[in-house]
N, CA, C and O of each residue as an XYZ file, in Angstrom:
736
protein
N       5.274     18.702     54.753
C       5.853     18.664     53.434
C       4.828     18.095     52.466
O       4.181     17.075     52.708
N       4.735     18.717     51.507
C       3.981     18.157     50.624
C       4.431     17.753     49.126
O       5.237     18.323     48.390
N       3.622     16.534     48.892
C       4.298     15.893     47.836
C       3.483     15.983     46.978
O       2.467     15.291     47.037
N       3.715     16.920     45.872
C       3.388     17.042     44.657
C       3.718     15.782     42.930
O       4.789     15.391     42.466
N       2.775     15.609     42.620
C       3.516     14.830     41.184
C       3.944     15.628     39.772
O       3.274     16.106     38.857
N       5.195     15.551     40.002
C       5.788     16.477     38.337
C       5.774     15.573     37.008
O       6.622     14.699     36.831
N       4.829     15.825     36.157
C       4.934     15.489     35.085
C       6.180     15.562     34.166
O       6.599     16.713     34.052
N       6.902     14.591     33.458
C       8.086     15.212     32.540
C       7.345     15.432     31.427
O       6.621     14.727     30.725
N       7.859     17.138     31.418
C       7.777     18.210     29.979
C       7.587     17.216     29.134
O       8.275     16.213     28.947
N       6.373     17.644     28.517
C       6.269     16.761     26.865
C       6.341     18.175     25.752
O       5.598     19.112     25.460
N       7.447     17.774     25.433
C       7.793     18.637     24.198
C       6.216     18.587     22.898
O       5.701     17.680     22.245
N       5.875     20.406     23.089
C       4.458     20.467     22.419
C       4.938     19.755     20.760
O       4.354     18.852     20.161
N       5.894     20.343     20.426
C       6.738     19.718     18.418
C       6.603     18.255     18.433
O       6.318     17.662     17.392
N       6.788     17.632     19.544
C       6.896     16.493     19.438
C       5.461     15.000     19.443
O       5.414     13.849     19.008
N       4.241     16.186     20.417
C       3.055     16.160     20.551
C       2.458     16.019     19.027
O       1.849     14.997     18.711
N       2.677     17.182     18.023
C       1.945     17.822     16.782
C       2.654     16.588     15.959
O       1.903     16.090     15.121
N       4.087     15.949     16.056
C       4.230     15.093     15.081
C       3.970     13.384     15.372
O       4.087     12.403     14.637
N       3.531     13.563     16.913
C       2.878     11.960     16.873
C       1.302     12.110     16.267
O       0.574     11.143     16.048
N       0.983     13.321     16.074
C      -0.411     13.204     16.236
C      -0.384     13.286     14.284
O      -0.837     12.247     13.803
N      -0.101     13.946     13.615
C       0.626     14.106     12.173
C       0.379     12.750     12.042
O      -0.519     12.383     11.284
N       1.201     11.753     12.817
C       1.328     10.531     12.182
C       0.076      9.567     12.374
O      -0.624      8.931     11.586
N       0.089      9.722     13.678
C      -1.588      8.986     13.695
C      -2.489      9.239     12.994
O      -3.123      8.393     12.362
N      -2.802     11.052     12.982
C      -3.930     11.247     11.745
C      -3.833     10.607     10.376
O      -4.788     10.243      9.690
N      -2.095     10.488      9.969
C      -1.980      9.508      8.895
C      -2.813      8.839      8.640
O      -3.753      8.878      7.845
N      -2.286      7.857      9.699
C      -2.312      6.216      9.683
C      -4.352      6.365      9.348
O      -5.061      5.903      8.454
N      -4.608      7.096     10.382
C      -6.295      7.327     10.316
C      -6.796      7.003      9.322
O      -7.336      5.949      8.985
N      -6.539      8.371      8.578
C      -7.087      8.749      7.144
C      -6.675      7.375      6.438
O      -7.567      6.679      5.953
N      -5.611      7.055      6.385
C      -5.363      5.597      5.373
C      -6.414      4.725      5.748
O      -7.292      4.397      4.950
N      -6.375      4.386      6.765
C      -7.545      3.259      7.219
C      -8.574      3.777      6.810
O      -9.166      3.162      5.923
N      -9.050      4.839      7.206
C     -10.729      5.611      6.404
C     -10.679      5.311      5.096
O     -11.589      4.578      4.708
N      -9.744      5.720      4.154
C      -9.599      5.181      2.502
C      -9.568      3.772      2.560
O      -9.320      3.461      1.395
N      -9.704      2.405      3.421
C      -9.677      1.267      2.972
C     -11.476      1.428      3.168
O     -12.122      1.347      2.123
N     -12.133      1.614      4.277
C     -13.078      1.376      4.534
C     -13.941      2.053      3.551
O     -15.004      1.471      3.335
N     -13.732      3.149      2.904
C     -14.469      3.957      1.875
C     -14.377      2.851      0.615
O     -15.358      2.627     -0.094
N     -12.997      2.143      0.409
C     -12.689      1.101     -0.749
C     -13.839     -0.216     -0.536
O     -14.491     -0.814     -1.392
N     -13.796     -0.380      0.843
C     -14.711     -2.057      1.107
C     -16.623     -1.019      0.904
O     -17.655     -1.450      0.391
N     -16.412      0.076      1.419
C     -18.063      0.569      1.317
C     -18.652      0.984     -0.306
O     -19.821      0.919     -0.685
N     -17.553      1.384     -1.030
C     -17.553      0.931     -2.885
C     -17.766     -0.259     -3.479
O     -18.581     -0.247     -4.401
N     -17.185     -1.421     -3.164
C     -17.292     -2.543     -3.218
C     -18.667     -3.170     -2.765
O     -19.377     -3.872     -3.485
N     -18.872     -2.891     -1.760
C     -20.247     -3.123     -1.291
C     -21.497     -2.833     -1.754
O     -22.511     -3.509     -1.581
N     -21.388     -1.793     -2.356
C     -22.313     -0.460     -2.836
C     -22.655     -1.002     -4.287
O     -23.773     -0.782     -4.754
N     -21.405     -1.928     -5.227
C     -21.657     -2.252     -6.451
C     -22.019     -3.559     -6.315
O     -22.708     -3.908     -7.273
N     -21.779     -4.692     -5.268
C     -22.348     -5.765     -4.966
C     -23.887     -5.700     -4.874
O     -24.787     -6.326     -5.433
N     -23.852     -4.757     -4.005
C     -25.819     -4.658     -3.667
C     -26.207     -4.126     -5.125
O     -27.276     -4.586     -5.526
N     -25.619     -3.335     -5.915
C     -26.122     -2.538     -7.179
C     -26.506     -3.744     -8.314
O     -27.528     -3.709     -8.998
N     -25.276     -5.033     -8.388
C     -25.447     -5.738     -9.180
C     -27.220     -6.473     -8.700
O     -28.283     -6.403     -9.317
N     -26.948     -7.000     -7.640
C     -28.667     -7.629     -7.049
C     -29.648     -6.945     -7.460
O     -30.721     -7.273     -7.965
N     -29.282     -6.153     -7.253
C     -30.495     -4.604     -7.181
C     -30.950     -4.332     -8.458
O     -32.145     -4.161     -8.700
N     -29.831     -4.266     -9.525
C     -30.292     -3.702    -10.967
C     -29.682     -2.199    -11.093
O     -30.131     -1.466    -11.975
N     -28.860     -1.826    -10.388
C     -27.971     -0.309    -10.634
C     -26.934     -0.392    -10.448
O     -26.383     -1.220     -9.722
N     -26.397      0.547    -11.136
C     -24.447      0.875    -10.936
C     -24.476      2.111    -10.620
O     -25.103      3.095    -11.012
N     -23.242      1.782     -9.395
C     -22.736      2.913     -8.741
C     -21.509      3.311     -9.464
O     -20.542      2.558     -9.575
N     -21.589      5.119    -10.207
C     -21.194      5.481    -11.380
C     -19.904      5.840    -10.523
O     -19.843      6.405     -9.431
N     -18.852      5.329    -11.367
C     -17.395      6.228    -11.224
C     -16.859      5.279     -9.994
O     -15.960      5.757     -9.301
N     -17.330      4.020     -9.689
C     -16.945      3.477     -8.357
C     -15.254      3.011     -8.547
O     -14.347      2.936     -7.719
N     -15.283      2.819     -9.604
C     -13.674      2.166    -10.124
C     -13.012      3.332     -9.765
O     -12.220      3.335     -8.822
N     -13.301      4.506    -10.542
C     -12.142      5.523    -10.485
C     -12.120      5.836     -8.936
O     -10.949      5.895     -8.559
N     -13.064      6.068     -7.863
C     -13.341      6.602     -6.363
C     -12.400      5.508     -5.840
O     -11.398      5.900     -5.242
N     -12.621      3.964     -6.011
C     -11.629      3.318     -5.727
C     -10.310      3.371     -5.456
O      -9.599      3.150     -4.475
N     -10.095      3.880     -7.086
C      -8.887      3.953     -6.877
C      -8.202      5.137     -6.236
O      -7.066      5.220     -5.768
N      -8.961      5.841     -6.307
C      -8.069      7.402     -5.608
C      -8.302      7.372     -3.988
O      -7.854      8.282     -3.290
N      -8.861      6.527     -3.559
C      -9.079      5.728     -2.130
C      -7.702      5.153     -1.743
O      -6.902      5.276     -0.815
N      -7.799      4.531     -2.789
C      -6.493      3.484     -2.756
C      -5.152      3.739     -2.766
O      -4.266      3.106     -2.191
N      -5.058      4.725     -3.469
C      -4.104      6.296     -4.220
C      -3.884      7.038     -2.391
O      -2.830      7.220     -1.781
N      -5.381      7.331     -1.926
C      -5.438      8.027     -0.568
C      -4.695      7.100      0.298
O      -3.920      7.671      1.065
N      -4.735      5.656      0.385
C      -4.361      5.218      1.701
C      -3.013      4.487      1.617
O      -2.325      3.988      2.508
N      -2.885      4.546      0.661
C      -1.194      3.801      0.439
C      -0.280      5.128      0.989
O       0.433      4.949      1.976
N      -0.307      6.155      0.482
C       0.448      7.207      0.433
C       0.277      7.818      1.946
O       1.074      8.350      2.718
N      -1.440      7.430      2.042
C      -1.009      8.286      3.555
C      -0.591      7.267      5.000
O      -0.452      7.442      6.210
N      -0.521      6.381      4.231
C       0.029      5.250      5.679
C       1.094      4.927      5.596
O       1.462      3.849      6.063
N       2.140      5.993      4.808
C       3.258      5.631      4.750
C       4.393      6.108      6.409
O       5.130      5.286      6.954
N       4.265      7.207      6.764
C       4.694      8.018      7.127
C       4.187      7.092      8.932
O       5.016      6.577      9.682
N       2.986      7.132      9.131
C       2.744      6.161     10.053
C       3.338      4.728      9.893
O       3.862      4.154     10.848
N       3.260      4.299      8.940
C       3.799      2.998      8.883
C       5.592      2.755      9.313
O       6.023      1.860     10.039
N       6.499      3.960      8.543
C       7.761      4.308      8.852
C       8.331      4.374     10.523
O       9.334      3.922     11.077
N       6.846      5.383     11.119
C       7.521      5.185     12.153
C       7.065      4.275     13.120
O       7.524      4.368     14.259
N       6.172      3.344     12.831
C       5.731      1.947     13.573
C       6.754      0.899     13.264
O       6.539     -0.215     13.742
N       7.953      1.094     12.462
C       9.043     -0.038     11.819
C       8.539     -0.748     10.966
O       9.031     -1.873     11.051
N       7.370     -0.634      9.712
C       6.455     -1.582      9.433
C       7.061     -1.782      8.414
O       7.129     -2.908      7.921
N       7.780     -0.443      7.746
C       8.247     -1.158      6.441
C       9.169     -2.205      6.328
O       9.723     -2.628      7.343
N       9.405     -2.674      5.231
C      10.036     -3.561      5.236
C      11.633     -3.265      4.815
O      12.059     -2.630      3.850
N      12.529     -4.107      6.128
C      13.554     -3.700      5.878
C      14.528     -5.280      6.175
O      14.020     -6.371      6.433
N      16.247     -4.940      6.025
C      16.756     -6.577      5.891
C      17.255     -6.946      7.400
O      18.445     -7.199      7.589
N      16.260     -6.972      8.527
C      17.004     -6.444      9.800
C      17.737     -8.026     10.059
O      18.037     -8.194     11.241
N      17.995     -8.940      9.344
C      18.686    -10.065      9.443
C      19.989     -9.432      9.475
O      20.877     -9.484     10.326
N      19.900     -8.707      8.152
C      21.930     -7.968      8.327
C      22.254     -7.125      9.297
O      23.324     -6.884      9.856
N      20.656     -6.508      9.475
C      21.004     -4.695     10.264
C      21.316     -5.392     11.516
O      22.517     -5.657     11.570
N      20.957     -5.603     12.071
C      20.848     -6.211     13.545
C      22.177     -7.113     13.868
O      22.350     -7.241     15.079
N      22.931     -7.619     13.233
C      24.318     -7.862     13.443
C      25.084     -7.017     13.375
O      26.129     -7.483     13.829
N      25.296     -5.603     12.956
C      26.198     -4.709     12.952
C      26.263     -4.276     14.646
O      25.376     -4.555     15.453
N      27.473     -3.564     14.949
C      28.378     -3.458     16.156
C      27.009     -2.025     15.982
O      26.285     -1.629     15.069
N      27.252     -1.631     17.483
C      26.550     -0.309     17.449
C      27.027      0.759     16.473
O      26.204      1.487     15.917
N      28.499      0.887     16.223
C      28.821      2.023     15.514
C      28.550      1.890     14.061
O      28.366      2.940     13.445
N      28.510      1.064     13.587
C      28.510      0.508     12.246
C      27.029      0.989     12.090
O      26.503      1.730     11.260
N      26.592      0.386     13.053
C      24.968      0.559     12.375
C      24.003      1.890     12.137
O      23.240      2.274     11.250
N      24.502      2.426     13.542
C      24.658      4.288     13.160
C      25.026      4.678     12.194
O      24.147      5.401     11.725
N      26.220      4.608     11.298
C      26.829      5.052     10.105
C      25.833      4.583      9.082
O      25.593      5.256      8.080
N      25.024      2.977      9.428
C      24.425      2.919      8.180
C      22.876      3.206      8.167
O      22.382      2.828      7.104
N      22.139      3.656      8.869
C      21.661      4.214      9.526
C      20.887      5.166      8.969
O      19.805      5.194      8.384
N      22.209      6.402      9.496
C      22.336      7.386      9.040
C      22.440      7.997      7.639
O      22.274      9.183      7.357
N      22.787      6.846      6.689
C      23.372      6.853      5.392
C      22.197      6.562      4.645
O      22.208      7.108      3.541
N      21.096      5.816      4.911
C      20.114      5.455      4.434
C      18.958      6.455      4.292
O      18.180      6.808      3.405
N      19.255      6.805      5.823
C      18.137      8.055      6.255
C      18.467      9.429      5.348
O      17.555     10.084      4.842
N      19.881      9.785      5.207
C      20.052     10.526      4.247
C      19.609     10.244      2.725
O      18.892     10.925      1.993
N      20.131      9.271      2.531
C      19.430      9.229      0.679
C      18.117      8.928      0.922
O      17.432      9.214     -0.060
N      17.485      8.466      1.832
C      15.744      8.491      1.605
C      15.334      9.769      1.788
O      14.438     10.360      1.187
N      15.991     10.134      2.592
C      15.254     12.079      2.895
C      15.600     12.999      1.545
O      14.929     14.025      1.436
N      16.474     12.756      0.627
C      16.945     13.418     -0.725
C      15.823     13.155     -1.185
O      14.974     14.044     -1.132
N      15.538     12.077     -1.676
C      14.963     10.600     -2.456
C      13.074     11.785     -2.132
O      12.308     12.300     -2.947
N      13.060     11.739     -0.624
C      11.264     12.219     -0.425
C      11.649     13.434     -0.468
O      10.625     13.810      0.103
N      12.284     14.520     -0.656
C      12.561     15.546     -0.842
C      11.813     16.230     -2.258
O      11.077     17.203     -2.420
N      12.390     15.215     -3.168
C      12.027     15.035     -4.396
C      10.966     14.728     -4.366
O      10.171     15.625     -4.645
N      10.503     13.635     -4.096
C       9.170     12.848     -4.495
C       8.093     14.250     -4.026
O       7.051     14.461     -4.646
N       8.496     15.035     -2.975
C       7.209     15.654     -2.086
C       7.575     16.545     -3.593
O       6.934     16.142     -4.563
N       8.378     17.509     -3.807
C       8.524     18.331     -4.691
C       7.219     17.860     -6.088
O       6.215     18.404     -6.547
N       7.668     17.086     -6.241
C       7.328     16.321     -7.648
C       5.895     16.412     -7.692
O       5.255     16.998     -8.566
N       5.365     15.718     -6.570
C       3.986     15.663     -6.528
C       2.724     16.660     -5.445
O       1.551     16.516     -5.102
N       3.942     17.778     -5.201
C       3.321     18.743     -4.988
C       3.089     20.132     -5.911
O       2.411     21.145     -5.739
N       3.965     19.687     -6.943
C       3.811     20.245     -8.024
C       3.157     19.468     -9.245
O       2.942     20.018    -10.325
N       3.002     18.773     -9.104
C       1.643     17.804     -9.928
C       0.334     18.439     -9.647
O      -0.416     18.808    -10.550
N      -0.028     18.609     -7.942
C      -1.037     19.009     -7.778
C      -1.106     20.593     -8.502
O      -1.852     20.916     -9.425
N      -0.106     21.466     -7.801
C      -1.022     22.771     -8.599
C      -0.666     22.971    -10.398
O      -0.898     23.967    -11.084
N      -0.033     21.649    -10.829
C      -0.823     21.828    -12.072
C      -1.816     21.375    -12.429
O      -2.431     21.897    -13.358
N      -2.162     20.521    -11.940
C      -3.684     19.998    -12.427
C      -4.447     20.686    -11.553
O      -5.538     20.142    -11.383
N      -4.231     22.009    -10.728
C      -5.094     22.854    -10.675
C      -4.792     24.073    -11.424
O      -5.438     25.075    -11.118
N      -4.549     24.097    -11.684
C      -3.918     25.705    -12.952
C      -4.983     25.490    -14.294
O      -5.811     26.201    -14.863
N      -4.545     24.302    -14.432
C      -4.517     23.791    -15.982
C      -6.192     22.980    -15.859
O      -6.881     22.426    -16.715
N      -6.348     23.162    -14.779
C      -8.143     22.782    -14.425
C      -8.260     20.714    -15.422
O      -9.075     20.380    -16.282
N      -7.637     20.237    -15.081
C      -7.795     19.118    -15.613
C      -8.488     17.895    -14.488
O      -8.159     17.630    -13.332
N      -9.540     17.323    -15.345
C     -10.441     16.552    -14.778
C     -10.258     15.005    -15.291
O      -9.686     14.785    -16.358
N     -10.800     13.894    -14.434
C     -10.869     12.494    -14.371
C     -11.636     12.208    -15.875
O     -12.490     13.044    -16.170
N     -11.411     11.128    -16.826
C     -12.155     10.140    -17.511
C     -13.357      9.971    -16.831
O     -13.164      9.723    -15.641
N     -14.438     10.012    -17.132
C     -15.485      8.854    -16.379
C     -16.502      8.874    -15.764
O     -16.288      9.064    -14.567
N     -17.763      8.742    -16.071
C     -18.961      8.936    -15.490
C     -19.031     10.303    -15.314
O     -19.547     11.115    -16.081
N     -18.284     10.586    -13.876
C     -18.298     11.800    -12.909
C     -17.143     12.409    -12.982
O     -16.156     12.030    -12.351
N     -17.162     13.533    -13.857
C     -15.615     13.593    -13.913
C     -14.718     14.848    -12.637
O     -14.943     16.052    -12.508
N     -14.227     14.424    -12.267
C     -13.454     14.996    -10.614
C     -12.188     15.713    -11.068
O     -11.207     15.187    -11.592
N     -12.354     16.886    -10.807
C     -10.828     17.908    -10.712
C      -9.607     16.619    -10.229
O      -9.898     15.953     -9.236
N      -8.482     16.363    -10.848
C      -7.854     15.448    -10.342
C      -6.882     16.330     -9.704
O      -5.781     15.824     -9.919
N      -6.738     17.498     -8.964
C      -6.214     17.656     -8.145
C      -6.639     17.246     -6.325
O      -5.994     17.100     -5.288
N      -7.897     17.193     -6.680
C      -8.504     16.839     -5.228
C      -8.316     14.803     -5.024
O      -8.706     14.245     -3.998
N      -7.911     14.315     -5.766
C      -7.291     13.029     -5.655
C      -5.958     13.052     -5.420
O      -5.501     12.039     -4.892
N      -5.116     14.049     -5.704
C      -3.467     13.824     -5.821
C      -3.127     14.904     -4.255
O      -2.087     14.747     -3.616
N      -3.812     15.574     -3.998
C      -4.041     15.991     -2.771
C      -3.701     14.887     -1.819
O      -2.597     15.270     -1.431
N      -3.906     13.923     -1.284
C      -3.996     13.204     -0.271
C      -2.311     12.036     -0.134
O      -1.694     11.508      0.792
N      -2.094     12.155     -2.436
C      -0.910     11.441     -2.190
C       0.318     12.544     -1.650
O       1.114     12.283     -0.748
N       0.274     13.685     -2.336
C       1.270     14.689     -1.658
C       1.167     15.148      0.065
O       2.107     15.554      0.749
N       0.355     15.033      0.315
C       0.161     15.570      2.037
C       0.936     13.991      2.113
O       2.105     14.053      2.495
N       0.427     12.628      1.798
C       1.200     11.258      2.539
C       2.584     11.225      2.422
O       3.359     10.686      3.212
N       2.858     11.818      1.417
C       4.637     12.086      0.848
C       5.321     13.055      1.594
O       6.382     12.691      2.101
N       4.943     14.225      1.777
C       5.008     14.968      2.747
C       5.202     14.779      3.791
O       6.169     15.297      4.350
N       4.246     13.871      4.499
C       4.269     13.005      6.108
C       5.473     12.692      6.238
O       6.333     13.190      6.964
N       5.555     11.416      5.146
C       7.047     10.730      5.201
C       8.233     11.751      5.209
O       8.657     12.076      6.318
N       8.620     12.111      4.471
C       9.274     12.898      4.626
C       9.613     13.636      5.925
O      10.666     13.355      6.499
N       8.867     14.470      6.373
C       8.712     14.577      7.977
C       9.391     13.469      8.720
O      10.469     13.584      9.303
N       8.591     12.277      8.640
C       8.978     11.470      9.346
C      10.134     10.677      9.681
O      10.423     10.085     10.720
N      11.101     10.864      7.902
C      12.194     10.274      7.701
C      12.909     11.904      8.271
O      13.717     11.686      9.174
N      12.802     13.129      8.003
C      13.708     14.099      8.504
C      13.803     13.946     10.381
O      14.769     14.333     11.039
N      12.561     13.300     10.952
C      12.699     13.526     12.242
C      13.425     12.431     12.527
O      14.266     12.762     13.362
N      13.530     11.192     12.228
C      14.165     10.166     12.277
C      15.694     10.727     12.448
O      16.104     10.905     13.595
N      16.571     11.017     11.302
C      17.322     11.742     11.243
C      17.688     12.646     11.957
O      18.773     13.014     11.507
N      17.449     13.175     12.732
C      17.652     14.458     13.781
C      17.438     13.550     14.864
O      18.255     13.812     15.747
N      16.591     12.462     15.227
C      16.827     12.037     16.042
C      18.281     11.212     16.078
O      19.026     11.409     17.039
N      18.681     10.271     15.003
C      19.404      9.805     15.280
C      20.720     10.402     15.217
O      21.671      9.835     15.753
N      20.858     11.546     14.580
C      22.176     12.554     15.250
C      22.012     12.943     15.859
O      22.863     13.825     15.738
N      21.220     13.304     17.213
C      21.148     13.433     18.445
C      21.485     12.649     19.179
O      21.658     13.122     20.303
N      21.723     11.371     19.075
C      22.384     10.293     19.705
C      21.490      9.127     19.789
O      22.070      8.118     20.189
N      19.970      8.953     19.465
C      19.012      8.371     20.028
C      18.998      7.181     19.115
O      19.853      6.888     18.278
N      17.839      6.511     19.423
C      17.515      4.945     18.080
C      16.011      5.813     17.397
O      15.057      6.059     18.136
N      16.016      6.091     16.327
C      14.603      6.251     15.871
C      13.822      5.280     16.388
O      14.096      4.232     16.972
N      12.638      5.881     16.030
C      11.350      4.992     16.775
C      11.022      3.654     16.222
O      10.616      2.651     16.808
N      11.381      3.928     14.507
C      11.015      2.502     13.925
C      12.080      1.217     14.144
O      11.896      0.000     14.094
N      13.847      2.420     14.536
C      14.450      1.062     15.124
C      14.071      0.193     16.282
O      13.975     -1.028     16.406
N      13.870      1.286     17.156
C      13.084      0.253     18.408
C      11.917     -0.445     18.369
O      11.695     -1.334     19.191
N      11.162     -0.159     17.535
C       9.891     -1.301     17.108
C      10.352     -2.298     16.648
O       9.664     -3.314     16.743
N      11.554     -2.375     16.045
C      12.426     -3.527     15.003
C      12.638     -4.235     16.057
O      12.164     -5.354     16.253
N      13.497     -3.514     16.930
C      13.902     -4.612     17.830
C      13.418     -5.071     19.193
O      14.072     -5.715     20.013
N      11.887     -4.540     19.331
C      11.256     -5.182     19.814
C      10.772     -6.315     19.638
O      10.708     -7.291     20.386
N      10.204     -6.030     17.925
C       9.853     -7.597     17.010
C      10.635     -8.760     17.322
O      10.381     -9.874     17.781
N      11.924     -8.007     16.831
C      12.855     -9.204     16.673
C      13.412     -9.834     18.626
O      13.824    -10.954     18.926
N      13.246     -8.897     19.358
C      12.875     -9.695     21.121
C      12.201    -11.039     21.105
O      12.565    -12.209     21.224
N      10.726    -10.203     20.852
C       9.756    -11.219     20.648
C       9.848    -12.783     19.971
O       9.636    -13.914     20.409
N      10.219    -12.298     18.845
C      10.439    -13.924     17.853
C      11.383    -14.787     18.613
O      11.509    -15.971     18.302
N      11.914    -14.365     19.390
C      13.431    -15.341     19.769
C      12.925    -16.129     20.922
O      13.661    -16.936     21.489
């Protein structure tokens, strides 16, 4: 007889949206380090006797890049901030209902937001409109990075949701209450 080892099926959908989220989280971290290598760049410039042109505005659309795209990773690591002093006393059923209720108006809520600022972008590509400043940059290739992070979320709050009417705890609840294991 031979004994073989069976892997359990990893759902490929489920593969593409951990990896979605990690690339997030990535790219956000790459936009801090691009923010500290700007910073750096005008430190040595001041010693030096040069300025590095447009570093404020690159900054900020760094900054613009990594807030937005570490959202969606951050959601489903439990990072945001939430009141789990109240949540965490509710009976199991209660807390499902509220839950669920939250996850719905945030998924409306990024529904919108993705809308909004995915239509920001192709107007400021239509309408060919560029940055203030030194170097001036198509500002669609800056608002690019906040709509793909809005987007994420979104994703992330719809999968949440499907998970938890499937019967399950989203992922960021169980990070919650791992935390809150820990502290006690």
């Amino acid at each position: 007889m031979r004994f073989t080892r069976t892997s359990p099926k990893v759902n490929p959908m489920s593969q593409l949206k951990e990896k979605l989220y990690f690339a997030s989280g990535l790219l956000s971290g790459l936009g801090i380090v691009i923010i500290t290598l700007l910073l750096l760049a005008q430190i040595i410039g001041r010693v030096f006797g040069f300025i590095v042109p447009s570093a404020e505005d690159f900054a900020g659309y760094a900054l613009a890049a990594s807030t937005f795209l570490g959202l969606a990773y951050t959601f489903r690591e439990g990072g945001h901030i939430r009141v789990t002093l109240l949540i965490q006393r509710f009976s199991p059923v209660p807390r499902k209902i509220q839950e669920g209720s939250i996850l719905v108006l945030s998924l409306a809520l990024m529904c919108f937001l993705s809308y909004s600022c995915s239509f920001m972008v192709y107007e400021s590509y239509i309408y060919e409109e560029v940055s203030y400043g030194y170097i001036p940059v198509p500002l669609w290739i800056p608002q690019v990075p906040v709509a793909v992070g809005v987007i994420a979320l979104n994703l992330a709050i719809l999968d949440a949701l499907v998970t938890l009417l499937l019967g399950k705890n989203p992922t960021y609840c169980e990070h919650e209450d791992t935390l809150s294991m820990e502290e006690i």
